[in-house]
PyMOL Python script that loads the backbone (N, CA, C, O; Angstrom):
from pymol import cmd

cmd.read_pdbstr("""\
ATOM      1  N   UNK A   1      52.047  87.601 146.114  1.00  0.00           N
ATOM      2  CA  UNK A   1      53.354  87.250 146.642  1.00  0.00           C
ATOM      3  C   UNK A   1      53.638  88.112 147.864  1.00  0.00           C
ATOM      4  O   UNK A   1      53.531  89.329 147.711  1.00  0.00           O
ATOM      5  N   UNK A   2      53.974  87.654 149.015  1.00  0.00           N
ATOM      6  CA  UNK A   2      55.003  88.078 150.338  1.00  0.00           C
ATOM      7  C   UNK A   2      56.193  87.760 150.366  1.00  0.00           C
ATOM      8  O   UNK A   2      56.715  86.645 150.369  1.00  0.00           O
ATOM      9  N   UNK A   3      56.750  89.065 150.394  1.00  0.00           N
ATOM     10  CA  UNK A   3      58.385  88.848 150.786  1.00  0.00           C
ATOM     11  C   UNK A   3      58.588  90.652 151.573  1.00  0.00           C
ATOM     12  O   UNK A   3      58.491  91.745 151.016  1.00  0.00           O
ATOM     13  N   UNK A   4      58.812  90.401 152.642  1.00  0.00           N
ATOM     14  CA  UNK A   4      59.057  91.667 153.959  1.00  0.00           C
ATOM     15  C   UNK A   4      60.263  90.933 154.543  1.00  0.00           C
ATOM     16  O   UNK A   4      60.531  89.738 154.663  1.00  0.00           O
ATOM     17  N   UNK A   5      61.084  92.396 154.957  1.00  0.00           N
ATOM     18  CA  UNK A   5      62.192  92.443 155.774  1.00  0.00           C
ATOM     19  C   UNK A   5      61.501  93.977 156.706  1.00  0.00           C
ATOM     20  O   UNK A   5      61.215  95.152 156.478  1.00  0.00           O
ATOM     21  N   UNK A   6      61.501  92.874 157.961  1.00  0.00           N
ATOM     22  CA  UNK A   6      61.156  94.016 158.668  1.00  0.00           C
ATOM     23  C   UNK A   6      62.234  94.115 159.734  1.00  0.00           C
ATOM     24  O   UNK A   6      63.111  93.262 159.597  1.00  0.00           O
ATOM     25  N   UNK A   7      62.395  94.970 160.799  1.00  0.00           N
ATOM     26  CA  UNK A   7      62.954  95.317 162.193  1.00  0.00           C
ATOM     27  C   UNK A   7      62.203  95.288 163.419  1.00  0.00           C
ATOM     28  O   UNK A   7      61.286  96.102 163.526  1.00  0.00           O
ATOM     29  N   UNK A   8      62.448  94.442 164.419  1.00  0.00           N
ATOM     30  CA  UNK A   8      61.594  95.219 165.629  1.00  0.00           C
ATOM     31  C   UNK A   8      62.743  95.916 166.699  1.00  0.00           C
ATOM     32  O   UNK A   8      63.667  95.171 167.027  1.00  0.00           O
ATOM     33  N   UNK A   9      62.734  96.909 167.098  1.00  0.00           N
ATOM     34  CA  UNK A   9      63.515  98.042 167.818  1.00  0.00           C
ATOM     35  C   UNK A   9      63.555  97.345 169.254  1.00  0.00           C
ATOM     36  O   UNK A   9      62.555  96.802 169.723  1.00  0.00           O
ATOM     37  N   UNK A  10      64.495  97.385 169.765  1.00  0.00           N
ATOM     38  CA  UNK A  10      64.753  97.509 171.583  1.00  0.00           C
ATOM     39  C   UNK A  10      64.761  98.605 171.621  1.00  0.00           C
ATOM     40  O   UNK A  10      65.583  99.364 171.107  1.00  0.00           O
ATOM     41  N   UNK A  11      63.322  98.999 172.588  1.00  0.00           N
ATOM     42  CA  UNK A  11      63.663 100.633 172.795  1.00  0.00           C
ATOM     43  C   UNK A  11      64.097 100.548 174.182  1.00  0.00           C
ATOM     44  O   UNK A  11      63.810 101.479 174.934  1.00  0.00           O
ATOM     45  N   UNK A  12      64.607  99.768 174.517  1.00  0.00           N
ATOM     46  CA  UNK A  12      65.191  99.596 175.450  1.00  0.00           C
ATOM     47  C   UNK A  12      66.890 100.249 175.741  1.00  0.00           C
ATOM     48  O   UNK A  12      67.455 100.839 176.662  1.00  0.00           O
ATOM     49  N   UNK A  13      67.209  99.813 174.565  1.00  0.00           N
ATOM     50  CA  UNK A  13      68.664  99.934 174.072  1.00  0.00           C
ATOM     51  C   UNK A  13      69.230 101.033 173.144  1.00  0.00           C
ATOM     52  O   UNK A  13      70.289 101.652 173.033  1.00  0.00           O
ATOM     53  N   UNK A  14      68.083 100.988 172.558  1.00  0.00           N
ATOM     54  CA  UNK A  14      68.035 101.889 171.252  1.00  0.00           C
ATOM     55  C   UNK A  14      68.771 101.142 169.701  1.00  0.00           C
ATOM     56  O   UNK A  14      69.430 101.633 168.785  1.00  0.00           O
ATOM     57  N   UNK A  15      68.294  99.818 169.973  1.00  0.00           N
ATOM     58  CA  UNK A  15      69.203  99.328 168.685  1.00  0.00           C
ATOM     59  C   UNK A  15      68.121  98.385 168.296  1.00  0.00           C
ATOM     60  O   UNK A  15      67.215  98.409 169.129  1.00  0.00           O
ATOM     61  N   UNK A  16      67.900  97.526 167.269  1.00  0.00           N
ATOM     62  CA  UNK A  16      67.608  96.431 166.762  1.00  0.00           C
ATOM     63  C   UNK A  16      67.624  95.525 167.437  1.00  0.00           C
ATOM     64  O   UNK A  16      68.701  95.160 167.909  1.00  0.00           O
ATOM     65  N   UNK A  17      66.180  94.687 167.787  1.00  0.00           N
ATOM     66  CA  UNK A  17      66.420  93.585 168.419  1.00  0.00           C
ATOM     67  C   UNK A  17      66.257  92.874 167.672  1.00  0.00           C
ATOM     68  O   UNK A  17      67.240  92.171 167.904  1.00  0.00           O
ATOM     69  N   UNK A  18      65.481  92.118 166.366  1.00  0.00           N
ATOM     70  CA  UNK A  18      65.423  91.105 165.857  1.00  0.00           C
ATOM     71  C   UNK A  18      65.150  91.602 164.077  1.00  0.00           C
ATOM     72  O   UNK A  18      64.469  92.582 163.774  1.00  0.00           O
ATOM     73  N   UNK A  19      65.735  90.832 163.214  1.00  0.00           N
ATOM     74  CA  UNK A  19      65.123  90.927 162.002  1.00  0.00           C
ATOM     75  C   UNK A  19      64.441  89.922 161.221  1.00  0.00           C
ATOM     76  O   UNK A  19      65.004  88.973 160.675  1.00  0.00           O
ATOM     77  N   UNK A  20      63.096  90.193 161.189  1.00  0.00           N
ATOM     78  CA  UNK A  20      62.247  89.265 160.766  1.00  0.00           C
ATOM     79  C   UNK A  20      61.849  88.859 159.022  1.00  0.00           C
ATOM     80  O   UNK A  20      61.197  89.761 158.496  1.00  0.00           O
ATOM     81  N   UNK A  21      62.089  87.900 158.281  1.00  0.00           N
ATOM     82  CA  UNK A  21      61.953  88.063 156.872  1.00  0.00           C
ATOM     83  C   UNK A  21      60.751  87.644 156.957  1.00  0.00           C
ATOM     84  O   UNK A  21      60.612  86.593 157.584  1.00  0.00           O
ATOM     85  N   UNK A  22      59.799  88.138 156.514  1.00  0.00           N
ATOM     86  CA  UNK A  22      58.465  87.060 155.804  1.00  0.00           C
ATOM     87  C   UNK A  22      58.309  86.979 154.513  1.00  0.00           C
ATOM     88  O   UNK A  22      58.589  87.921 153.771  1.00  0.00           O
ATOM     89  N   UNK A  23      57.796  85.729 154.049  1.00  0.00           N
ATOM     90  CA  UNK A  23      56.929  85.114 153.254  1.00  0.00           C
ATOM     91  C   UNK A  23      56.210  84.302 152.936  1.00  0.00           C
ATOM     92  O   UNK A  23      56.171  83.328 153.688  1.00  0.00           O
ATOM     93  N   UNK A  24      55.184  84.280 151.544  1.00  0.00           N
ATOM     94  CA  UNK A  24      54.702  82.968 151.387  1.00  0.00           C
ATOM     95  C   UNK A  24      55.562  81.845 150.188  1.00  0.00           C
ATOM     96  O   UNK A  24      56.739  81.546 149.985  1.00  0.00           O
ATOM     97  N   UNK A  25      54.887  81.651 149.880  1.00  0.00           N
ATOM     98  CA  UNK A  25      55.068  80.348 148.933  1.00  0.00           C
ATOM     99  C   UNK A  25      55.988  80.649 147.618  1.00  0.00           C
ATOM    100  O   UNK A  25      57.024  80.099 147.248  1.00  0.00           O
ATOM    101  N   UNK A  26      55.183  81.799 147.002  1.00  0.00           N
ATOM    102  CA  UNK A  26      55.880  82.354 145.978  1.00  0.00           C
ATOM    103  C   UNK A  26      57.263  83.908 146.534  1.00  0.00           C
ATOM    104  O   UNK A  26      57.850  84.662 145.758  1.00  0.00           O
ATOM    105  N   UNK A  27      57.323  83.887 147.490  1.00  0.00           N
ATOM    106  CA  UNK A  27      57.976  85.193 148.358  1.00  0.00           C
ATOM    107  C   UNK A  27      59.223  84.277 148.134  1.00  0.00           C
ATOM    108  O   UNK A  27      60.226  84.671 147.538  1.00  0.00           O
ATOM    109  N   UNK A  28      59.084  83.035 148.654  1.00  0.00           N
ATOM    110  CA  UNK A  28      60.100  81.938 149.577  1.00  0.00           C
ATOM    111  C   UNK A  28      60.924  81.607 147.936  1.00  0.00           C
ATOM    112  O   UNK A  28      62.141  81.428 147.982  1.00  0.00           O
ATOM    113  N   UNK A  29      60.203  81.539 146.516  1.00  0.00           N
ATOM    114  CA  UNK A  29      60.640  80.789 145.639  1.00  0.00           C
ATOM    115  C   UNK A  29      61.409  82.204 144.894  1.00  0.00           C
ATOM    116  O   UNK A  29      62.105  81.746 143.988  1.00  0.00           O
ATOM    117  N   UNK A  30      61.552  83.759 144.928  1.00  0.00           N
ATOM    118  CA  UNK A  30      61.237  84.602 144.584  1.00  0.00           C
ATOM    119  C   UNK A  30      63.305  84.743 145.204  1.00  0.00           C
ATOM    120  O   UNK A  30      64.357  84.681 144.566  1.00  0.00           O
ATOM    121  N   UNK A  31      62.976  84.953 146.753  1.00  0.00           N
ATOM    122  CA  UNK A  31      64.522  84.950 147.399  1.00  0.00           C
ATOM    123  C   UNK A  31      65.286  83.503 147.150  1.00  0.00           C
ATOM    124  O   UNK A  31      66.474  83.581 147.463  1.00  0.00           O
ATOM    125  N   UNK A  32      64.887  82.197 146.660  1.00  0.00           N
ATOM    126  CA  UNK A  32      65.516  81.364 146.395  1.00  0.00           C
ATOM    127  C   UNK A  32      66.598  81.636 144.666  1.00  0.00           C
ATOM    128  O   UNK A  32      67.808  81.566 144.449  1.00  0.00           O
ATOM    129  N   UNK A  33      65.329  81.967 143.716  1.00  0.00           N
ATOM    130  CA  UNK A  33      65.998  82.187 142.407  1.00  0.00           C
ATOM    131  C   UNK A  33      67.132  83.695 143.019  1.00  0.00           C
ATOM    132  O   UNK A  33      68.198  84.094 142.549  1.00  0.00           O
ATOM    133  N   UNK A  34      66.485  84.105 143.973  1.00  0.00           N
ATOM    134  CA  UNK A  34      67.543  85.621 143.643  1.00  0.00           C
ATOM    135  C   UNK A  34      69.429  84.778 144.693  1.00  0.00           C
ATOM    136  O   UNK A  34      70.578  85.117 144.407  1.00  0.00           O
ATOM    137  N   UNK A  35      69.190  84.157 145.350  1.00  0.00           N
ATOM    138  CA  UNK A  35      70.357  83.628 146.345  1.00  0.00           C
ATOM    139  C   UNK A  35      71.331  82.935 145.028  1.00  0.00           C
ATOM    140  O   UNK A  35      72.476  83.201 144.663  1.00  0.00           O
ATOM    141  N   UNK A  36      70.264  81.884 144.490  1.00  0.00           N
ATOM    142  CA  UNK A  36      70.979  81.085 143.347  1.00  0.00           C
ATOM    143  C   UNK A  36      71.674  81.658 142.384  1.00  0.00           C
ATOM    144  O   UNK A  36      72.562  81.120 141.723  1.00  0.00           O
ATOM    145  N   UNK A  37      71.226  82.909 142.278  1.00  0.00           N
ATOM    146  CA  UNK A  37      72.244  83.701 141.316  1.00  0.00           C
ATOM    147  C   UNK A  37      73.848  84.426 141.316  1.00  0.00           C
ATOM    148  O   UNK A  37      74.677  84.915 140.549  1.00  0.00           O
ATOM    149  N   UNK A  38      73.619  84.109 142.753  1.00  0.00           N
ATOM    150  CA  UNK A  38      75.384  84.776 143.569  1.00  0.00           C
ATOM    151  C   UNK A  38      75.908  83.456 143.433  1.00  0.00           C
ATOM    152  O   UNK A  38      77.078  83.353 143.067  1.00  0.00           O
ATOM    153  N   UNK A  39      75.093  82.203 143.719  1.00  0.00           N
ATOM    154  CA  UNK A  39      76.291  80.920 143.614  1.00  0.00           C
ATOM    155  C   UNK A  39      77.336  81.307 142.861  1.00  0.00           C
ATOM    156  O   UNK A  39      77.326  81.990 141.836  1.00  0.00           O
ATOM    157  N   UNK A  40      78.727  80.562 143.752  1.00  0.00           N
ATOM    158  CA  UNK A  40      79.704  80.715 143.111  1.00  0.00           C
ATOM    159  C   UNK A  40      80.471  82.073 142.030  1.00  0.00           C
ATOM    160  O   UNK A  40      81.044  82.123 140.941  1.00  0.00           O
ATOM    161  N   UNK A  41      80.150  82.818 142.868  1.00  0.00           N
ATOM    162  CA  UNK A  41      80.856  84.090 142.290  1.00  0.00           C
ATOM    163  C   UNK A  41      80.673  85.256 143.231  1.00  0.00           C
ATOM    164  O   UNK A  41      79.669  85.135 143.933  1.00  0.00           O
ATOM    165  N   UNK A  42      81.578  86.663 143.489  1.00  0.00           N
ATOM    166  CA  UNK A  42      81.471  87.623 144.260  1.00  0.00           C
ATOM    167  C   UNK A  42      80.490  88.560 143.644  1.00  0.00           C
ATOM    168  O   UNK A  42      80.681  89.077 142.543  1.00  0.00           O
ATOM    169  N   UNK A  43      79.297  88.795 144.479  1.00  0.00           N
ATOM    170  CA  UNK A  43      78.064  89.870 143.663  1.00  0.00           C
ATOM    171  C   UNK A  43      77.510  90.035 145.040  1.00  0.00           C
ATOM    172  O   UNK A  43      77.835  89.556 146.126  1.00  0.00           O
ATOM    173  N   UNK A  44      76.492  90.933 144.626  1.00  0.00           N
ATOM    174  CA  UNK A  44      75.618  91.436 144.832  1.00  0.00           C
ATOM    175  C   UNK A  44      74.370  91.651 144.209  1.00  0.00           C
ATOM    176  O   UNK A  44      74.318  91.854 142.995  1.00  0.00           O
ATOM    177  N   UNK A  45      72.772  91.615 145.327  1.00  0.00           N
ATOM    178  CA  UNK A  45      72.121  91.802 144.374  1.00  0.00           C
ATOM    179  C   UNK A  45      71.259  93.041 145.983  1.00  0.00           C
ATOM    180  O   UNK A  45      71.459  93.115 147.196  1.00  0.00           O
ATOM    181  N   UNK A  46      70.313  93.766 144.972  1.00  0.00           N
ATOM    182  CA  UNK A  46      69.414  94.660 145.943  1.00  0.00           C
ATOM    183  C   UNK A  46      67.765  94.263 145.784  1.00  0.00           C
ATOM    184  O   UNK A  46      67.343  93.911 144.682  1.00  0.00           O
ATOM    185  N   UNK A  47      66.951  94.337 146.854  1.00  0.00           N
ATOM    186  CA  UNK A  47      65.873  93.729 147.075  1.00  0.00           C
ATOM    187  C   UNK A  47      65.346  94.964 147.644  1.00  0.00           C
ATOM    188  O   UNK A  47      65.741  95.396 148.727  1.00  0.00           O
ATOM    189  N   UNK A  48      64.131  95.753 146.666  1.00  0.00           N
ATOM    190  CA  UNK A  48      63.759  96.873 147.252  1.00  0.00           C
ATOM    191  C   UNK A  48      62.123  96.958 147.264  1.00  0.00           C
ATOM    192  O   UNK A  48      61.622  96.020 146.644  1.00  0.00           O
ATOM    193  N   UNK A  49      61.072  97.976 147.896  1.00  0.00           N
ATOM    194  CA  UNK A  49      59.754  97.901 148.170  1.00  0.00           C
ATOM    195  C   UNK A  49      59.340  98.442 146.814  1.00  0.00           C
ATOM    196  O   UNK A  49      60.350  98.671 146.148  1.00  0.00           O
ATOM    197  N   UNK A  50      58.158  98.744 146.129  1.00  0.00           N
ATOM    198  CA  UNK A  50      57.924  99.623 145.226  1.00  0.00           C
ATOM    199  C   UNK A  50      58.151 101.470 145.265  1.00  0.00           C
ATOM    200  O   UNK A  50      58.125 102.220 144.289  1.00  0.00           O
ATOM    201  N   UNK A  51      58.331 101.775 146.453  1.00  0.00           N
ATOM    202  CA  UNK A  51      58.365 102.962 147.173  1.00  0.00           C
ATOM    203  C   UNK A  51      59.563 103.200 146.780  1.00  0.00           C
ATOM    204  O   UNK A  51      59.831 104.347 146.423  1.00  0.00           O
ATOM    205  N   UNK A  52      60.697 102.047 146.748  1.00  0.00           N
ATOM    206  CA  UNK A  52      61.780 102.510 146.766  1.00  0.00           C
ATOM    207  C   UNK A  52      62.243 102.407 144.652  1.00  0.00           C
ATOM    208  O   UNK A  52      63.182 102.951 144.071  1.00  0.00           O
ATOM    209  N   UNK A  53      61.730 101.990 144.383  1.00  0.00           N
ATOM    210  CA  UNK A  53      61.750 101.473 142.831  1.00  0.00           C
ATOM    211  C   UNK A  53      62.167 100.347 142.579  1.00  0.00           C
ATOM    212  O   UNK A  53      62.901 100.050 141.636  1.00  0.00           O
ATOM    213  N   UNK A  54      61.560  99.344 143.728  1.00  0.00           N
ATOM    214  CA  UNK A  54      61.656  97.990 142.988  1.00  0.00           C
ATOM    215  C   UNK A  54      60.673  97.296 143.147  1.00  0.00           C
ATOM    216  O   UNK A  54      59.564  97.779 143.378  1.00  0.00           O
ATOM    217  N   UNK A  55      60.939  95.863 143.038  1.00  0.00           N
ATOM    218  CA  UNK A  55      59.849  95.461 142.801  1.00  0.00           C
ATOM    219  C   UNK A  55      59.636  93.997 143.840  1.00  0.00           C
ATOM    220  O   UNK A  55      58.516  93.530 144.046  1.00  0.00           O
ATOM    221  N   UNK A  56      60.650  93.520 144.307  1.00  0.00           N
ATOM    222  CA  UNK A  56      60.907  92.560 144.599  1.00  0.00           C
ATOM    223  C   UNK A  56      60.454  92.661 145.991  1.00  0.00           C
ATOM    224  O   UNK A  56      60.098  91.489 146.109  1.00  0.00           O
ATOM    225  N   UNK A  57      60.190  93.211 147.184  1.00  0.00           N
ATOM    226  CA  UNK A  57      59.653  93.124 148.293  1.00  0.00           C
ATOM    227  C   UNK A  57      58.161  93.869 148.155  1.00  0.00           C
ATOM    228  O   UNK A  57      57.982  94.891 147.492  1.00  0.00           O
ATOM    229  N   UNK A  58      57.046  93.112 148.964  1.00  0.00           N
ATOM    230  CA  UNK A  58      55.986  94.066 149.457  1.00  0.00           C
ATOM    231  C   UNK A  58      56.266  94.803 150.779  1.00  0.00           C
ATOM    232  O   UNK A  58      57.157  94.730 151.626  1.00  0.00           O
ATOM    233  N   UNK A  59      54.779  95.789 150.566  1.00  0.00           N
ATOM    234  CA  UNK A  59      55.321  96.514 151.293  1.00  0.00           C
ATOM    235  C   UNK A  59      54.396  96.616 152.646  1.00  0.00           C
ATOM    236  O   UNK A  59      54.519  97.456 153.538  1.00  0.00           O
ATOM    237  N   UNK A  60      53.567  95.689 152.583  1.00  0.00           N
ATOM    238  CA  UNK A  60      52.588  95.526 153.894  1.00  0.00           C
ATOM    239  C   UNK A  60      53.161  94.360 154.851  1.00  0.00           C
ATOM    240  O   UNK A  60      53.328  93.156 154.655  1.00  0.00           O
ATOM    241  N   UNK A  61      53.442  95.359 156.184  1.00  0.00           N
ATOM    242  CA  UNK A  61      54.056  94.416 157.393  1.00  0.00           C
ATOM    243  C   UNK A  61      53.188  93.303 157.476  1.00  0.00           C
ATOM    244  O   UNK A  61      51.992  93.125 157.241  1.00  0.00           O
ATOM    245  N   UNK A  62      54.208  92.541 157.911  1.00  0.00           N
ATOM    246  CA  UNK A  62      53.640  91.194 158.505  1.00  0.00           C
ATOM    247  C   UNK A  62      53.763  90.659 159.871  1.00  0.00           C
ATOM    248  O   UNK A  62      52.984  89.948 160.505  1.00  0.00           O
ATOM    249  N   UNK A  63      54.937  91.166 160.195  1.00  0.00           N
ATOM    250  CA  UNK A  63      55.137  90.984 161.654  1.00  0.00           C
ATOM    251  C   UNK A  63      54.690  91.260 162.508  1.00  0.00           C
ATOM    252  O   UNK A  63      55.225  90.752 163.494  1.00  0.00           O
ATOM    253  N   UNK A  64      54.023  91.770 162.674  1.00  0.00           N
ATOM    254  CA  UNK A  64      53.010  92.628 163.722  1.00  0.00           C
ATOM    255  C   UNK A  64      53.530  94.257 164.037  1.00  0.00           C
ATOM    256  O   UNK A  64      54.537  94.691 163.478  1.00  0.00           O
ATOM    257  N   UNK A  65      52.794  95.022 164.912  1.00  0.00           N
ATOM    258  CA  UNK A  65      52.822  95.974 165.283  1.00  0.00           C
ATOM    259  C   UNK A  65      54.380  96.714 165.341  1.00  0.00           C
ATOM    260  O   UNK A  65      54.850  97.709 164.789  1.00  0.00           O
ATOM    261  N   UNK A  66      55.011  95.541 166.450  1.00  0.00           N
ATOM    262  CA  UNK A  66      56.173  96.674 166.913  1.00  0.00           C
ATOM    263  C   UNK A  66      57.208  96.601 165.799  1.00  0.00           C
ATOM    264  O   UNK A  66      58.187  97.347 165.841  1.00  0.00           O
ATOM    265  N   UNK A  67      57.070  95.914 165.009  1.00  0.00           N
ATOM    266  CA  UNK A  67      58.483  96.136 163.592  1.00  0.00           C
ATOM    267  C   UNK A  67      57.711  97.127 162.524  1.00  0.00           C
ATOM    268  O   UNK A  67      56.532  97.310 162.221  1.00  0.00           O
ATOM    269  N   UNK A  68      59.278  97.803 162.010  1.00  0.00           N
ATOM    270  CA  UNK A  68      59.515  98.305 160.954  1.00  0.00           C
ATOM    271  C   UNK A  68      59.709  97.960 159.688  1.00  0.00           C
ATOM    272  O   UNK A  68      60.545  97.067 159.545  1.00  0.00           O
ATOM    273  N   UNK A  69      59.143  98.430 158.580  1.00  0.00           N
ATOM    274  CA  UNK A  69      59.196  97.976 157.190  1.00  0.00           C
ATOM    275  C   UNK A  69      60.891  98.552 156.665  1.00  0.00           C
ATOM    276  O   UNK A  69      61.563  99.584 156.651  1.00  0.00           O
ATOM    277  N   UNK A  70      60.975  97.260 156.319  1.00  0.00           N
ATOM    278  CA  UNK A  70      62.549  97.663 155.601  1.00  0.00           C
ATOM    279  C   UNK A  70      62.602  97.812 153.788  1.00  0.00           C
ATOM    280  O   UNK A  70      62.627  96.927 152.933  1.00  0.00           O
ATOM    281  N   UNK A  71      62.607  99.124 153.673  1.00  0.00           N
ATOM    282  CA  UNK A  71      62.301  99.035 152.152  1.00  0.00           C
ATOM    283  C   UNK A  71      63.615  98.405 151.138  1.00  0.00           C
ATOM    284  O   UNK A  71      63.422  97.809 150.079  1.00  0.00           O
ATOM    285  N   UNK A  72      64.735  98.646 151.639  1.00  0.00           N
ATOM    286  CA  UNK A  72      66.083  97.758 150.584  1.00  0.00           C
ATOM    287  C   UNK A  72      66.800  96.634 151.303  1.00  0.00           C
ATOM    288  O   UNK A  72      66.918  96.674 152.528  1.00  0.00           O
ATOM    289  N   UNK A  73      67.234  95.735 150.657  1.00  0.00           N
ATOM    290  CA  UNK A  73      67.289  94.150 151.183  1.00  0.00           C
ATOM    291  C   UNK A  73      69.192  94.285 150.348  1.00  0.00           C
ATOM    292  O   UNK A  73      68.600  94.928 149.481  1.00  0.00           O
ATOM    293  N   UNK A  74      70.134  94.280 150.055  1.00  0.00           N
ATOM    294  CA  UNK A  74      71.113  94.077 149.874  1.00  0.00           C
ATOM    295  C   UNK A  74      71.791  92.491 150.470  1.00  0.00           C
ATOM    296  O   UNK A  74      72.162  92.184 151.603  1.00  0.00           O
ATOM    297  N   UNK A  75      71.759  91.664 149.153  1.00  0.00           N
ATOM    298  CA  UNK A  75      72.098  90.548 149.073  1.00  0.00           C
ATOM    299  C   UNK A  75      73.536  90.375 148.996  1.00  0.00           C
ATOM    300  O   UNK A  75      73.841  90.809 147.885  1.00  0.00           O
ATOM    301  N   UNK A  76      74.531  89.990 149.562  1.00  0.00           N
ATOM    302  CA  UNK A  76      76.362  89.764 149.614  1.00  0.00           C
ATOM    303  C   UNK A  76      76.386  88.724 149.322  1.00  0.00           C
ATOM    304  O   UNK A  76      75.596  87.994 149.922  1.00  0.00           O
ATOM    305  N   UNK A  77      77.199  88.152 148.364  1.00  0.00           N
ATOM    306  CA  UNK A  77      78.272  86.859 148.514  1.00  0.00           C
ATOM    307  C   UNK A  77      79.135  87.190 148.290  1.00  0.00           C
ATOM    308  O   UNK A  77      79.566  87.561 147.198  1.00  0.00           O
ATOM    309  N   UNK A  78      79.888  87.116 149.824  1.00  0.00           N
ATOM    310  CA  UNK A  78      81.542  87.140 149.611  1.00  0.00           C
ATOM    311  C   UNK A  78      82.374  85.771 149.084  1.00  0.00           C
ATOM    312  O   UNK A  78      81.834  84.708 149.392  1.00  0.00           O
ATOM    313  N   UNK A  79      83.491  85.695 148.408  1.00  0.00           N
ATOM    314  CA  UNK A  79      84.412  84.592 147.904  1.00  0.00           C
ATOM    315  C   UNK A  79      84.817  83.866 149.197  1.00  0.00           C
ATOM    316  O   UNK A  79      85.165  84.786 149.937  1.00  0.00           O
ATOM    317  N   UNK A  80      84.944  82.825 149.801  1.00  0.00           N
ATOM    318  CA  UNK A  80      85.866  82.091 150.559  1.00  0.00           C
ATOM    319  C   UNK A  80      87.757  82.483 150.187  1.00  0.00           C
ATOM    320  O   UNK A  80      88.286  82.580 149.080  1.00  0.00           O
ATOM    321  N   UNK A  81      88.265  82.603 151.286  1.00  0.00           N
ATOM    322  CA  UNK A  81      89.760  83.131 150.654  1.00  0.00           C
ATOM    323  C   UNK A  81      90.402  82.010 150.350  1.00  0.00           C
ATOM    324  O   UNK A  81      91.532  82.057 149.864  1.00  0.00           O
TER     325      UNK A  81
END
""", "prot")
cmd.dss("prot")
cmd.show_as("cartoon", "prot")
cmd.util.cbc("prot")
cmd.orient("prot")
């Protein structure tokens, strides 16, 4: 299974230029069951590397060279007011 949240940097700027998610097949079905679980209600869920003590992201980039591995993924659903 692949599932990465990476960063690639403007070092231009000094900020974040893009954030890239990857996965495959089972990565893609992995963040689907975890989204489906905020339906309809205010939660949260966290998406972390093994490094960090979870389990749910790998931890080998995919994006190429210039991005960063993002080890925690913090999932929001806010309520509509």
């Amino acid at each position: 299974m692949i599932l990465t949240v990476e960063v690639e940097p403007d070092g231009d700027r000094n900020t974040i230029a893009e954030v890239a998610i990857c996965f495959d097949d089972e990565g893609l079905d992995l963040l689907l069951r975890k989204l489906e679980r905020l339906r309809g209600k205010k939660d949260h869920l966290h998406l972390m590397t093994s490094s960090w003590s979870g389990e749910d992201l790998t931890e080998e980039k995919q994006g190429g060279s210039n991005y960063e591995l993002v080890n925690h993924l913090r999932l929001v659903k806010l309520m509509q007011p």
